[in-house]
PDB file of N, CA, C, O and CB in Angstrom:
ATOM      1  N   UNK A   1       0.751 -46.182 -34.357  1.00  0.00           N
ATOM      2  CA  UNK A   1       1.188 -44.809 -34.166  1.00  0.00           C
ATOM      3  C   UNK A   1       1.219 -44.113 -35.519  1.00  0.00           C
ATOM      4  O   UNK A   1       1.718 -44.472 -36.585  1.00  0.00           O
ATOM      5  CB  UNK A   1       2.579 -44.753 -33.480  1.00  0.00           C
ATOM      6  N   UNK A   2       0.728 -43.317 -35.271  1.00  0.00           N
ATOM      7  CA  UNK A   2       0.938 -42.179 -36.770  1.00  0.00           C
ATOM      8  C   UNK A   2       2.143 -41.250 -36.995  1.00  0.00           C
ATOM      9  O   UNK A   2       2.590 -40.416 -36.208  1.00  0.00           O
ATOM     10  CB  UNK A   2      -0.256 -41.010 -36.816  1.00  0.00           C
ATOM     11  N   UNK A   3       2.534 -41.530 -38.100  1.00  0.00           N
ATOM     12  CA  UNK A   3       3.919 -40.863 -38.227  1.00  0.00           C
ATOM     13  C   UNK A   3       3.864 -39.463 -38.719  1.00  0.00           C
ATOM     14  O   UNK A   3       3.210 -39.466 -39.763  1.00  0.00           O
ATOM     15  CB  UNK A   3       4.823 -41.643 -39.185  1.00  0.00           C
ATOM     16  N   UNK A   4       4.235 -38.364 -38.442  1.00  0.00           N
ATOM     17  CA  UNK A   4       3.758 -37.058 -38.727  1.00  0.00           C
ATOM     18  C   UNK A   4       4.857 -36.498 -39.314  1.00  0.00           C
ATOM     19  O   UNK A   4       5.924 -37.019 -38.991  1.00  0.00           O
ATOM     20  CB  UNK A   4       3.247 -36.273 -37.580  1.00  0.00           C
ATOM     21  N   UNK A   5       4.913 -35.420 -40.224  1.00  0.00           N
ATOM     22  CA  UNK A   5       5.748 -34.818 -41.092  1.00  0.00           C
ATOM     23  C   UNK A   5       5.510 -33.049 -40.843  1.00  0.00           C
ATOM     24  O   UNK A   5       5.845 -32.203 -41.671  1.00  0.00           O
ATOM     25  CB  UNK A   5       5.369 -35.431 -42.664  1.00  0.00           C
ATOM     26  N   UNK A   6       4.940 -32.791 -39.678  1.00  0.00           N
ATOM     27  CA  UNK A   6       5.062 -31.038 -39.065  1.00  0.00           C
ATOM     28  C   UNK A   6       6.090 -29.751 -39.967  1.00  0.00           C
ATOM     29  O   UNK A   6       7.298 -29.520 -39.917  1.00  0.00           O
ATOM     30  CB  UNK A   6       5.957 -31.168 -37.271  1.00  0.00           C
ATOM     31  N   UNK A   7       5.317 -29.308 -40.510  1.00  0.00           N
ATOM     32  CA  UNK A   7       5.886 -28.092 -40.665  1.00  0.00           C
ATOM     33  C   UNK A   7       5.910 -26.901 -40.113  1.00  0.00           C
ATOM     34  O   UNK A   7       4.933 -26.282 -40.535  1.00  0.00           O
ATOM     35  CB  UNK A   7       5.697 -27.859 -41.428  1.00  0.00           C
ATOM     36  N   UNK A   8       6.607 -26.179 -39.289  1.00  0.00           N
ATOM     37  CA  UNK A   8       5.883 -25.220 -38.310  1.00  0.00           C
ATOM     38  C   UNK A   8       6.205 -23.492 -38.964  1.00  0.00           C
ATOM     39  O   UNK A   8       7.103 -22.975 -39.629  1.00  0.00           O
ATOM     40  CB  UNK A   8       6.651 -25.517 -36.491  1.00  0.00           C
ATOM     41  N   UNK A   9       4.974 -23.046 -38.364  1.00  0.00           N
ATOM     42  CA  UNK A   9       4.835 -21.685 -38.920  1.00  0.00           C
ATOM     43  C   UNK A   9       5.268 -20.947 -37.606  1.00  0.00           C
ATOM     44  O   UNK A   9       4.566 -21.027 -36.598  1.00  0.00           O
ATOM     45  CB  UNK A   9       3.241 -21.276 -39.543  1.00  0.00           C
ATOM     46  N   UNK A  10       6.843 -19.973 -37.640  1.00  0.00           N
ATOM     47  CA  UNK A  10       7.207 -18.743 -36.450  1.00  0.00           C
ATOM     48  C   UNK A  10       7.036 -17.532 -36.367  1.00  0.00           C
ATOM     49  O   UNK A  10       6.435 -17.140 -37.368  1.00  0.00           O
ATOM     50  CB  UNK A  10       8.286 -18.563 -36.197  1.00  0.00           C
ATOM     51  N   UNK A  11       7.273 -16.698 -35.642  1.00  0.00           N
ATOM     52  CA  UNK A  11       7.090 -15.998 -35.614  1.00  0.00           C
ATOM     53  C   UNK A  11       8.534 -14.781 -36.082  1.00  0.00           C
ATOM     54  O   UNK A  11       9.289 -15.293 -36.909  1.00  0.00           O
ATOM     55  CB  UNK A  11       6.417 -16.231 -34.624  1.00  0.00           C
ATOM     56  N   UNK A  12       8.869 -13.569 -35.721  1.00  0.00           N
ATOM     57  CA  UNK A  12       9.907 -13.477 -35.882  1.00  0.00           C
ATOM     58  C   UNK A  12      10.785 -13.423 -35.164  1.00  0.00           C
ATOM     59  O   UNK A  12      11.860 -12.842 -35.313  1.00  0.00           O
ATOM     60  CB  UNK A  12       9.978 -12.937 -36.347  1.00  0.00           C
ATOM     61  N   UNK A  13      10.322 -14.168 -34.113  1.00  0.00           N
ATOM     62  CA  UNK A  13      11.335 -14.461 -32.793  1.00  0.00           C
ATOM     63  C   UNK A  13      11.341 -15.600 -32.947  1.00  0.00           C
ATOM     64  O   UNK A  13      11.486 -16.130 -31.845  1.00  0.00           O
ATOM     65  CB  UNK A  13      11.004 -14.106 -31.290  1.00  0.00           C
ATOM     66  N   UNK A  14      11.243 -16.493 -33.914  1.00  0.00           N
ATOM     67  CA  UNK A  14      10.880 -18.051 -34.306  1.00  0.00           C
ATOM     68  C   UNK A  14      10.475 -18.334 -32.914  1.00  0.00           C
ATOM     69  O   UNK A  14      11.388 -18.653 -32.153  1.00  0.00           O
ATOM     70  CB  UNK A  14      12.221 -19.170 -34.972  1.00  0.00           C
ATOM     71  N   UNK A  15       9.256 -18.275 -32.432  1.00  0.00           N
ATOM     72  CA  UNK A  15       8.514 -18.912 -31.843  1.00  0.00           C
ATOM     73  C   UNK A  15       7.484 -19.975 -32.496  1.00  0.00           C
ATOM     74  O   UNK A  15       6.979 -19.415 -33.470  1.00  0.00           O
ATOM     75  CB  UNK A  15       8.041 -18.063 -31.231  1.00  0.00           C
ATOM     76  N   UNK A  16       7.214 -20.665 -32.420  1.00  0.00           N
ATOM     77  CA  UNK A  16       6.170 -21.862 -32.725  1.00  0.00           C
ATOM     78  C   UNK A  16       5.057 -20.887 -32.861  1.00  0.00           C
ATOM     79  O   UNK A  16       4.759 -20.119 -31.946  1.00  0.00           O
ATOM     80  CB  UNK A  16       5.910 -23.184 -31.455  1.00  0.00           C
ATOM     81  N   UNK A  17       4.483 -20.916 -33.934  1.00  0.00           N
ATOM     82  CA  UNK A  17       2.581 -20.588 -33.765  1.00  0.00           C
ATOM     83  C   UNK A  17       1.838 -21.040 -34.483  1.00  0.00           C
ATOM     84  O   UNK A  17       0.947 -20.252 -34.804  1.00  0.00           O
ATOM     85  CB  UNK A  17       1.996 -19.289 -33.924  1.00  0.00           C
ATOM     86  N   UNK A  18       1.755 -22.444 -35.114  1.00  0.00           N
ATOM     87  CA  UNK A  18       1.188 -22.928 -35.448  1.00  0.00           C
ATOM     88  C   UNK A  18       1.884 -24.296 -36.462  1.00  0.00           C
ATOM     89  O   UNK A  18       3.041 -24.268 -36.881  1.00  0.00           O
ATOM     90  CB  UNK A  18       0.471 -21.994 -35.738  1.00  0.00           C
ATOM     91  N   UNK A  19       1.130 -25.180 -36.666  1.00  0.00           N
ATOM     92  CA  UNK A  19       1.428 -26.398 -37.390  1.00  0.00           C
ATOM     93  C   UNK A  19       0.822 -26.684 -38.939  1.00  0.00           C
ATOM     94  O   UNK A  19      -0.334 -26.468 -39.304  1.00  0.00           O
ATOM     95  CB  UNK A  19       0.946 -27.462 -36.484  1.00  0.00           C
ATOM     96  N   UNK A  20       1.735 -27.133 -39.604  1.00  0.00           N
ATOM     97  CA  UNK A  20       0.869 -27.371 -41.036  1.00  0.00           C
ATOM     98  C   UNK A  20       1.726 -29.229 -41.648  1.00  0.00           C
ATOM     99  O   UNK A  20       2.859 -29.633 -41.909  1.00  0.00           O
ATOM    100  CB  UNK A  20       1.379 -25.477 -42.575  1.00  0.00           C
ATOM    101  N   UNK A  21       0.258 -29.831 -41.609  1.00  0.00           N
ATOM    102  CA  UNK A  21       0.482 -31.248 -41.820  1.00  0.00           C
ATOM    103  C   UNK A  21      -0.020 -31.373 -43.021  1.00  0.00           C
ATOM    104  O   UNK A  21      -1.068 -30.741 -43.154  1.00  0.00           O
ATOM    105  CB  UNK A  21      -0.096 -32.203 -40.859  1.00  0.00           C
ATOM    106  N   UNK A  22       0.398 -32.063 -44.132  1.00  0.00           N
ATOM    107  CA  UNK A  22      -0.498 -32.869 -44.961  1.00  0.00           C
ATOM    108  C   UNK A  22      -1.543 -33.078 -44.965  1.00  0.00           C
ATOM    109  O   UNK A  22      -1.688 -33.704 -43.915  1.00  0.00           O
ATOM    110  CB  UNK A  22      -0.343 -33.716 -45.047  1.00  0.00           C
ATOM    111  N   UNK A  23      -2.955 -32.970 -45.655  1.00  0.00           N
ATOM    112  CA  UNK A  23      -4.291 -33.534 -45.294  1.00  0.00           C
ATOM    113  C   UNK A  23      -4.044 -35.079 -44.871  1.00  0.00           C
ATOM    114  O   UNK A  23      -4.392 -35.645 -43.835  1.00  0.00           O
ATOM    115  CB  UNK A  23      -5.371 -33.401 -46.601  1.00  0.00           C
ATOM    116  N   UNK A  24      -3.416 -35.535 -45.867  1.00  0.00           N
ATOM    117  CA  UNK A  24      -3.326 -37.417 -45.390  1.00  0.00           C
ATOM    118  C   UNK A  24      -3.195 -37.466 -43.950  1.00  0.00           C
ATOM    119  O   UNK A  24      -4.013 -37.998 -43.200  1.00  0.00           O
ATOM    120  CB  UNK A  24      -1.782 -38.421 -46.038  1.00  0.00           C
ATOM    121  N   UNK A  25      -2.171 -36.910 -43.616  1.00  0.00           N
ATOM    122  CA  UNK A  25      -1.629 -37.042 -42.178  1.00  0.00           C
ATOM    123  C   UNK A  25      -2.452 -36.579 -41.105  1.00  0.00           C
ATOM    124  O   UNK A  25      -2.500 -37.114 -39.997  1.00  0.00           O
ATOM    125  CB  UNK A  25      -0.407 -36.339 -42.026  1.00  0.00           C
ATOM    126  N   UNK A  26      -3.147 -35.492 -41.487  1.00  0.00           N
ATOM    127  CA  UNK A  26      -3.922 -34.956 -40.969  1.00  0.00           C
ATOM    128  C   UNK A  26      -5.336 -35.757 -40.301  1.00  0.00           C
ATOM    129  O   UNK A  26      -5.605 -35.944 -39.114  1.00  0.00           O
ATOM    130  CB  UNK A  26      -4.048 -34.093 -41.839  1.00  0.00           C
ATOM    131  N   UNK A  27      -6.219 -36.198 -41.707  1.00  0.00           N
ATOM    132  CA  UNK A  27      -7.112 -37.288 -41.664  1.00  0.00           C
ATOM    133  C   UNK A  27      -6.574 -38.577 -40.047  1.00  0.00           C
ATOM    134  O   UNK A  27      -7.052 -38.712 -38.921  1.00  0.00           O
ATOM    135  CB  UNK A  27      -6.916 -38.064 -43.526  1.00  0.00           C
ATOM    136  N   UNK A  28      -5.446 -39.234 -40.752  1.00  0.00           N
ATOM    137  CA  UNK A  28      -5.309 -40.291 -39.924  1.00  0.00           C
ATOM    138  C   UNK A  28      -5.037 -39.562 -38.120  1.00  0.00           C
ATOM    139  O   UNK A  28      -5.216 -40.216 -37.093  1.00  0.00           O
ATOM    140  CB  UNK A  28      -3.915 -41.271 -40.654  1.00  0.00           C
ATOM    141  N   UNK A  29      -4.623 -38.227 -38.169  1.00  0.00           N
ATOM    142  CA  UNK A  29      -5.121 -38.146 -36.522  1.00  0.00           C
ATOM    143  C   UNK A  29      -6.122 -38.063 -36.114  1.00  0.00           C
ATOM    144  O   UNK A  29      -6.300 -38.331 -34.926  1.00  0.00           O
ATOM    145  CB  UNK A  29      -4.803 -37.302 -35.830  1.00  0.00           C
ATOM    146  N   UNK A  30      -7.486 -37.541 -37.169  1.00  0.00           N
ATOM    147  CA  UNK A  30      -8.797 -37.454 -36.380  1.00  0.00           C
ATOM    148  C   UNK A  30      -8.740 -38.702 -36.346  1.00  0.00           C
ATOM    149  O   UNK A  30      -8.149 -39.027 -35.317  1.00  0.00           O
ATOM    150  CB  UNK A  30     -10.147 -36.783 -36.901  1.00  0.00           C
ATOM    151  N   UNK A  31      -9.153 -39.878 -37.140  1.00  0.00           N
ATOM    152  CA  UNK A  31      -9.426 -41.077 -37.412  1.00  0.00           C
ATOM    153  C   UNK A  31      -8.801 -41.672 -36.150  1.00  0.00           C
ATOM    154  O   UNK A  31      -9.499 -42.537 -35.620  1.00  0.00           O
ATOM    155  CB  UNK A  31      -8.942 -41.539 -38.781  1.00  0.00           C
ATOM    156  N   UNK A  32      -7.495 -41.363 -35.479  1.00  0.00           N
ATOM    157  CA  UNK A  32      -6.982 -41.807 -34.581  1.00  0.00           C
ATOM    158  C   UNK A  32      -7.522 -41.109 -33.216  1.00  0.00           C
ATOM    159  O   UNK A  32      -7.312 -41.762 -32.194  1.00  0.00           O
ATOM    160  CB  UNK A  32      -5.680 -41.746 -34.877  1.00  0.00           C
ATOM    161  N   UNK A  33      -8.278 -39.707 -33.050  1.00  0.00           N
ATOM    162  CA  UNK A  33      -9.108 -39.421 -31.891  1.00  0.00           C
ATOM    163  C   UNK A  33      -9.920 -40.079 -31.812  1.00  0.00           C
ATOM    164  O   UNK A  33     -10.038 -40.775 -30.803  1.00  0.00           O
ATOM    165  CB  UNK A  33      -9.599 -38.393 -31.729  1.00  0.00           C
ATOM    166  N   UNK A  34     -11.038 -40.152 -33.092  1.00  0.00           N
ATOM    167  CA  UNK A  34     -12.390 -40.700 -33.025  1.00  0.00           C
ATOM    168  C   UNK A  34     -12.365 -42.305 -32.500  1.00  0.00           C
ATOM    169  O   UNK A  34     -13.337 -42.800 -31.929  1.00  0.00           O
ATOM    170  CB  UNK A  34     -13.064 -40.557 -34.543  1.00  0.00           C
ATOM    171  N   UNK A  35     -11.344 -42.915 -32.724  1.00  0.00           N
ATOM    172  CA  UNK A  35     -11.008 -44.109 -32.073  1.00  0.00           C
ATOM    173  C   UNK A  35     -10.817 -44.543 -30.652  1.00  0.00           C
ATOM    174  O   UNK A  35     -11.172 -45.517 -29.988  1.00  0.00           O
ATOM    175  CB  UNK A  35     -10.096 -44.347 -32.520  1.00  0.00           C
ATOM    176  N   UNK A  36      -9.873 -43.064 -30.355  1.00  0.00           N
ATOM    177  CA  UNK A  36      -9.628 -42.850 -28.812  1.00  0.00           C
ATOM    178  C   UNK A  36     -11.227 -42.817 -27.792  1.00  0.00           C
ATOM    179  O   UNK A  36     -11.546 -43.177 -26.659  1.00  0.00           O
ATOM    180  CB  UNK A  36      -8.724 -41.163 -28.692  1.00  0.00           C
ATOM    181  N   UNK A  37     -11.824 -42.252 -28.818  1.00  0.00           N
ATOM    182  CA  UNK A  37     -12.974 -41.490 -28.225  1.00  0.00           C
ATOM    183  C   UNK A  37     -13.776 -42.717 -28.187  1.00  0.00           C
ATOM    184  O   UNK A  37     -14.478 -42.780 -27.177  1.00  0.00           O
ATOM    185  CB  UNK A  37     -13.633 -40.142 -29.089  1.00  0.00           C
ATOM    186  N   UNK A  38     -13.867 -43.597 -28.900  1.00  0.00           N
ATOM    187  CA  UNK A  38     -14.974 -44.866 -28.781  1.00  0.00           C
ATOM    188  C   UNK A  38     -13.843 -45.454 -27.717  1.00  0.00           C
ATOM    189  O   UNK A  38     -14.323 -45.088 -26.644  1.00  0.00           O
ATOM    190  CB  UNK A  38     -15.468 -46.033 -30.504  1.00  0.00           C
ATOM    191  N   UNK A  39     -12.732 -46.090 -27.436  1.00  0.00           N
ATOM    192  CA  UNK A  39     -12.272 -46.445 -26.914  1.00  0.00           C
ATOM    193  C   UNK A  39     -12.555 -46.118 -25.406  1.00  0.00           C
ATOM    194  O   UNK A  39     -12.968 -47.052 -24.719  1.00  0.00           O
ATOM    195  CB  UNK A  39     -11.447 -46.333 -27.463  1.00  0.00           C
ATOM    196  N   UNK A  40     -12.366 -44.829 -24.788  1.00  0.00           N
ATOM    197  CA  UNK A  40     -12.920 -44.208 -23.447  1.00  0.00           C
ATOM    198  C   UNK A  40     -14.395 -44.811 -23.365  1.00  0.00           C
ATOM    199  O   UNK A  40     -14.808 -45.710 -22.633  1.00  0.00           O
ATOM    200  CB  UNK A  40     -12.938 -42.404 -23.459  1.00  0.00           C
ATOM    201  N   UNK A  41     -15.220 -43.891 -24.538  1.00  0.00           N
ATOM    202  CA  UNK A  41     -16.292 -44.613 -24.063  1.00  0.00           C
ATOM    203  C   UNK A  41     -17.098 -45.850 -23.923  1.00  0.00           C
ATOM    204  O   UNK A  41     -18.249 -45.913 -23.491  1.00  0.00           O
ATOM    205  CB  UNK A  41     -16.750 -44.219 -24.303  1.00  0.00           C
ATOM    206  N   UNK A  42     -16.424 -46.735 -24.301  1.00  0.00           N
ATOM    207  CA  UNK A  42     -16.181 -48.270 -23.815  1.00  0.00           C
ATOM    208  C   UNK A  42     -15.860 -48.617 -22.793  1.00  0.00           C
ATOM    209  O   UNK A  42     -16.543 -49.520 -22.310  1.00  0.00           O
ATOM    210  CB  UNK A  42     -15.400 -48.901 -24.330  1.00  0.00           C
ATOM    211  N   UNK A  43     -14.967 -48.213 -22.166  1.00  0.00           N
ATOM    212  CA  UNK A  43     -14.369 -48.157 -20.869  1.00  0.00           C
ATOM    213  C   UNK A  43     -15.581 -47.179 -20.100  1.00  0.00           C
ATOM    214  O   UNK A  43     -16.254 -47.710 -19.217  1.00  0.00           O
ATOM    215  CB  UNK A  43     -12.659 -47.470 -20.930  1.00  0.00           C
ATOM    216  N   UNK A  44     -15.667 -46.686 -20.226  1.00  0.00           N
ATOM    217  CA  UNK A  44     -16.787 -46.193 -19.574  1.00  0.00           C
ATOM    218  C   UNK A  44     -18.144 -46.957 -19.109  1.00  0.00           C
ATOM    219  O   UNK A  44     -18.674 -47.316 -18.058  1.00  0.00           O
ATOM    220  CB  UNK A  44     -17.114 -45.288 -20.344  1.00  0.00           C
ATOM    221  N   UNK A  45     -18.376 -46.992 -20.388  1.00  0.00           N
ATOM    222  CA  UNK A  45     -19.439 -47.569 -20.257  1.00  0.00           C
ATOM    223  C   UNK A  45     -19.431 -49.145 -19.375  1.00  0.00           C
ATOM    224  O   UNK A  45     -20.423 -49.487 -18.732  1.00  0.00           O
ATOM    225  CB  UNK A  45     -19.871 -47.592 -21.637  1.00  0.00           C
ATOM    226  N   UNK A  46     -18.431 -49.840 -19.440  1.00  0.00           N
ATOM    227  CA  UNK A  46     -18.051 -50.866 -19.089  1.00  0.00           C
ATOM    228  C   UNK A  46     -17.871 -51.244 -17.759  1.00  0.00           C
ATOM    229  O   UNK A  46     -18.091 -52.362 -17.293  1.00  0.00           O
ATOM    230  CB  UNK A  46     -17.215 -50.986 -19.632  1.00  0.00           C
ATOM    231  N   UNK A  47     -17.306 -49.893 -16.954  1.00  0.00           N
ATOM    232  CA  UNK A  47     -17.413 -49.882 -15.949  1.00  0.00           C
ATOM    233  C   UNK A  47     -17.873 -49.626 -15.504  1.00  0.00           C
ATOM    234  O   UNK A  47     -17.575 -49.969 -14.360  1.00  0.00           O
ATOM    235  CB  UNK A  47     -17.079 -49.773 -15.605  1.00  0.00           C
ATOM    236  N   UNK A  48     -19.247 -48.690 -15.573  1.00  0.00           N
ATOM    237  CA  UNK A  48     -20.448 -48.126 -14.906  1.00  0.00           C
ATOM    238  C   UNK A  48     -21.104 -49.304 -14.363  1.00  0.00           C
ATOM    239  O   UNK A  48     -20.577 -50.372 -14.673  1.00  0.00           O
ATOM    240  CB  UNK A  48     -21.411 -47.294 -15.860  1.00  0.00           C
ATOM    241  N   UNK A  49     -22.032 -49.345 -13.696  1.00  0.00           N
ATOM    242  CA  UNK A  49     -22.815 -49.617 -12.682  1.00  0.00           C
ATOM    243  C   UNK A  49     -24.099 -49.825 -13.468  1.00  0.00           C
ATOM    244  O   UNK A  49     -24.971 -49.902 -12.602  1.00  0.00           O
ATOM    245  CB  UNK A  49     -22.813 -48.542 -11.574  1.00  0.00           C
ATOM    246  N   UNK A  50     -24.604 -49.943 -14.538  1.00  0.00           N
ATOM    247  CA  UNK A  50     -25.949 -50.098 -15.241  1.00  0.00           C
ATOM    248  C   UNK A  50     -26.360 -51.646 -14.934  1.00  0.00           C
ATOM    249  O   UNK A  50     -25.685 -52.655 -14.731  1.00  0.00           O
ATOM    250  CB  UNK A  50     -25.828 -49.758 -16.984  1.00  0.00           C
ATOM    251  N   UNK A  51     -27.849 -51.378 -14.991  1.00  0.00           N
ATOM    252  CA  UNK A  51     -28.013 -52.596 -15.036  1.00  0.00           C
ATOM    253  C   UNK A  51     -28.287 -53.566 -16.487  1.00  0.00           C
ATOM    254  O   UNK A  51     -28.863 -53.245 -17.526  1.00  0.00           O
ATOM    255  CB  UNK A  51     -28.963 -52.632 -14.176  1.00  0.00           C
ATOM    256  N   UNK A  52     -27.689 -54.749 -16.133  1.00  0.00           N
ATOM    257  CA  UNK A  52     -28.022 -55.044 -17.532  1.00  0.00           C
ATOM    258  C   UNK A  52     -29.527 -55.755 -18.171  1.00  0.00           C
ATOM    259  O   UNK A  52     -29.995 -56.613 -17.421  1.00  0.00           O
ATOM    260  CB  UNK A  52     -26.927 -55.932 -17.860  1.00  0.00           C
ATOM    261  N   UNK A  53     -30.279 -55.507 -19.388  1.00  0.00           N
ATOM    262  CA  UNK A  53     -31.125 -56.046 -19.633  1.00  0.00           C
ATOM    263  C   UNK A  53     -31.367 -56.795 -20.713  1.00  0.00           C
ATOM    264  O   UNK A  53     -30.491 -56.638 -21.564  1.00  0.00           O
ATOM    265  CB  UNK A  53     -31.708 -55.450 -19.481  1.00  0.00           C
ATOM    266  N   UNK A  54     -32.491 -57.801 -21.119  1.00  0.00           N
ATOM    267  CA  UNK A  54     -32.127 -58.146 -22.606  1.00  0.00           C
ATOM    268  C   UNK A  54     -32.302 -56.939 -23.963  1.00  0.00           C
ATOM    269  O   UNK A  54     -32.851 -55.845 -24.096  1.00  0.00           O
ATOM    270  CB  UNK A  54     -33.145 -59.434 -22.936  1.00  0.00           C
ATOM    271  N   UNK A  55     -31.566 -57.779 -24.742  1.00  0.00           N
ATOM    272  CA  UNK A  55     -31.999 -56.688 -25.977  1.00  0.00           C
ATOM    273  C   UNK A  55     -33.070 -56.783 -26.530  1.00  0.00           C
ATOM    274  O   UNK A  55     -33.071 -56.093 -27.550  1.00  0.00           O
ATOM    275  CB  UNK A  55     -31.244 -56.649 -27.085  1.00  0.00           C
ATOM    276  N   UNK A  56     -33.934 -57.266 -26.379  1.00  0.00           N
ATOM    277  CA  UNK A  56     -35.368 -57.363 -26.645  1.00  0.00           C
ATOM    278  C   UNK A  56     -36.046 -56.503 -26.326  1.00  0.00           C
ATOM    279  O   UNK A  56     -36.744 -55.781 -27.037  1.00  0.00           O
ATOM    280  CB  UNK A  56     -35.931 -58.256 -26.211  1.00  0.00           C
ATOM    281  N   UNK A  57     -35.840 -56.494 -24.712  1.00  0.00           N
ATOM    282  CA  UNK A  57     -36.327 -55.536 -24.287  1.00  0.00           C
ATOM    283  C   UNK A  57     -36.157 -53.651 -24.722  1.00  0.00           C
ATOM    284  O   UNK A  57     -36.928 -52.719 -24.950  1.00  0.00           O
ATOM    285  CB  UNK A  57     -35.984 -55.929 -23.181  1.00  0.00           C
ATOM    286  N   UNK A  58     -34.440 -53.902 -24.637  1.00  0.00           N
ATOM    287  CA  UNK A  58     -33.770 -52.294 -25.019  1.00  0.00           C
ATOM    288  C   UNK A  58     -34.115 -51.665 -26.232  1.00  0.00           C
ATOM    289  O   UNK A  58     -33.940 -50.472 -26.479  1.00  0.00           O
ATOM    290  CB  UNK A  58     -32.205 -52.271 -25.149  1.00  0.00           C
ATOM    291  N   UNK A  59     -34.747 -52.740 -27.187  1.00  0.00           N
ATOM    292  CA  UNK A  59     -35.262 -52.467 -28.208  1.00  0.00           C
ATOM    293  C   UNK A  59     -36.519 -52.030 -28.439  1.00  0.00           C
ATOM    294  O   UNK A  59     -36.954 -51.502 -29.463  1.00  0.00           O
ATOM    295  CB  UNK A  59     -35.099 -53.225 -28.731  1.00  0.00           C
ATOM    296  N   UNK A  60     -37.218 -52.341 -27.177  1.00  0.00           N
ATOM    297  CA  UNK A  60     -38.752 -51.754 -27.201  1.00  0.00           C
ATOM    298  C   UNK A  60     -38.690 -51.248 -26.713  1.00  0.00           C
ATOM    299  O   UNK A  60     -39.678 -50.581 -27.021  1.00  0.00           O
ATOM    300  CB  UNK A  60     -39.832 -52.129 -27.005  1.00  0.00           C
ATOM    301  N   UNK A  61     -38.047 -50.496 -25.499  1.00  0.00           N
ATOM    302  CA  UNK A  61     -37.841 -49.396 -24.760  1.00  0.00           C
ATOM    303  C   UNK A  61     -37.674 -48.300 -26.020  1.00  0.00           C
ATOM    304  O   UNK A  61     -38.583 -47.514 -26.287  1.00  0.00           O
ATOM    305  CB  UNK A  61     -36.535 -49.588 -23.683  1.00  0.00           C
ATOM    306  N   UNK A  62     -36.168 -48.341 -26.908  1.00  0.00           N
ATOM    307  CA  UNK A  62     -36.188 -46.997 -27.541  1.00  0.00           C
ATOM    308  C   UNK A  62     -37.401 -47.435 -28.783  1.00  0.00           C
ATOM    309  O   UNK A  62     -37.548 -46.345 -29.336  1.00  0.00           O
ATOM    310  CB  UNK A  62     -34.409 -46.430 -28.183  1.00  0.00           C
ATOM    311  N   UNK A  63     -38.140 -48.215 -29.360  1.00  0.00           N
ATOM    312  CA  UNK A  63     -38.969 -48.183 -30.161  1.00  0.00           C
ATOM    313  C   UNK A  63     -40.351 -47.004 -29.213  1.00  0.00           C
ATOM    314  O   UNK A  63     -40.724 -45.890 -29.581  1.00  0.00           O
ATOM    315  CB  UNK A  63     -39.260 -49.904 -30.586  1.00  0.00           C
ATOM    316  N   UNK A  64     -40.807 -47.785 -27.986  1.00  0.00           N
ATOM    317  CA  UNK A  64     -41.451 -46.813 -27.739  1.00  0.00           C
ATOM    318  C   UNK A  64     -40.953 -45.704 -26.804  1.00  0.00           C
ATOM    319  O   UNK A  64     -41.400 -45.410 -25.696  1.00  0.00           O
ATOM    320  CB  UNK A  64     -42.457 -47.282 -27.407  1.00  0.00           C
ATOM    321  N   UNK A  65     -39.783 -45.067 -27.578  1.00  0.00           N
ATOM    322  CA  UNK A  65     -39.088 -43.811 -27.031  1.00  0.00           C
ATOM    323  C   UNK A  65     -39.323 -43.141 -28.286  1.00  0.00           C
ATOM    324  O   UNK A  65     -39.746 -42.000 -28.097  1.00  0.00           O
ATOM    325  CB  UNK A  65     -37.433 -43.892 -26.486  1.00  0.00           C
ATOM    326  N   UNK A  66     -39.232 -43.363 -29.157  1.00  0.00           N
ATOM    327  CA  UNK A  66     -39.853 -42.550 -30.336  1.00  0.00           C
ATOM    328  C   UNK A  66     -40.557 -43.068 -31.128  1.00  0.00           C
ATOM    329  O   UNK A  66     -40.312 -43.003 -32.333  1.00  0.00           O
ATOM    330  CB  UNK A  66     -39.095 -42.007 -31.099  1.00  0.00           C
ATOM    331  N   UNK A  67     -41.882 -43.877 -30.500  1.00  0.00           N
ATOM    332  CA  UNK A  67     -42.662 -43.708 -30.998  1.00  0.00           C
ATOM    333  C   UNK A  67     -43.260 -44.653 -31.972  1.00  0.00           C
ATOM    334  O   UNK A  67     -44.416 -44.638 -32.395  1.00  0.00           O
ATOM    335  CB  UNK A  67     -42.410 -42.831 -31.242  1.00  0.00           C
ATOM    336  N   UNK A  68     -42.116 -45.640 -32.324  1.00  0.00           N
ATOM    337  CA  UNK A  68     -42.579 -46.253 -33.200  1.00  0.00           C
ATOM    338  C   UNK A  68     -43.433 -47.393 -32.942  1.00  0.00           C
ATOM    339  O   UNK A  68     -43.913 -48.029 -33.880  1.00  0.00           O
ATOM    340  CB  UNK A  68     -41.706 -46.490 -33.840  1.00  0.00           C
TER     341      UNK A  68
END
């Protein structure tokens, strides 16, 4: 879990309108989406229905997908 240190910017009805984090802190939440995001698509992928083939093959498939 990432520990966050929020500073918030109000309005003059101190309403919330916006957030200001540290870059550090900042960094480690993308770092912590982009993780999320391989994570789903693992699960995804995992559970789909593909069929599976060797990698030998998958490898000449995208070789002659572009060409090489």
């Amino acid at each position: 879990m990432v520990t966050l240190h929020p500073e918030y910017v109000v309005d003059a009805q101190q309403h919330r309108k916006a957030v200001l984090l540290p870059v550090a802190e900042w960094e480690r939440v993308i770092n912590e989406l982009e993780n999320l995001d391989d994570i789903r698509a693992f699960d995804a992928a995992k559970s789909g229905t593909q069929e599976a083939i060797p990698f030998e093959c998958a490898v000449r498939e995208i070789q002659e997908e572009y060409g090489e």
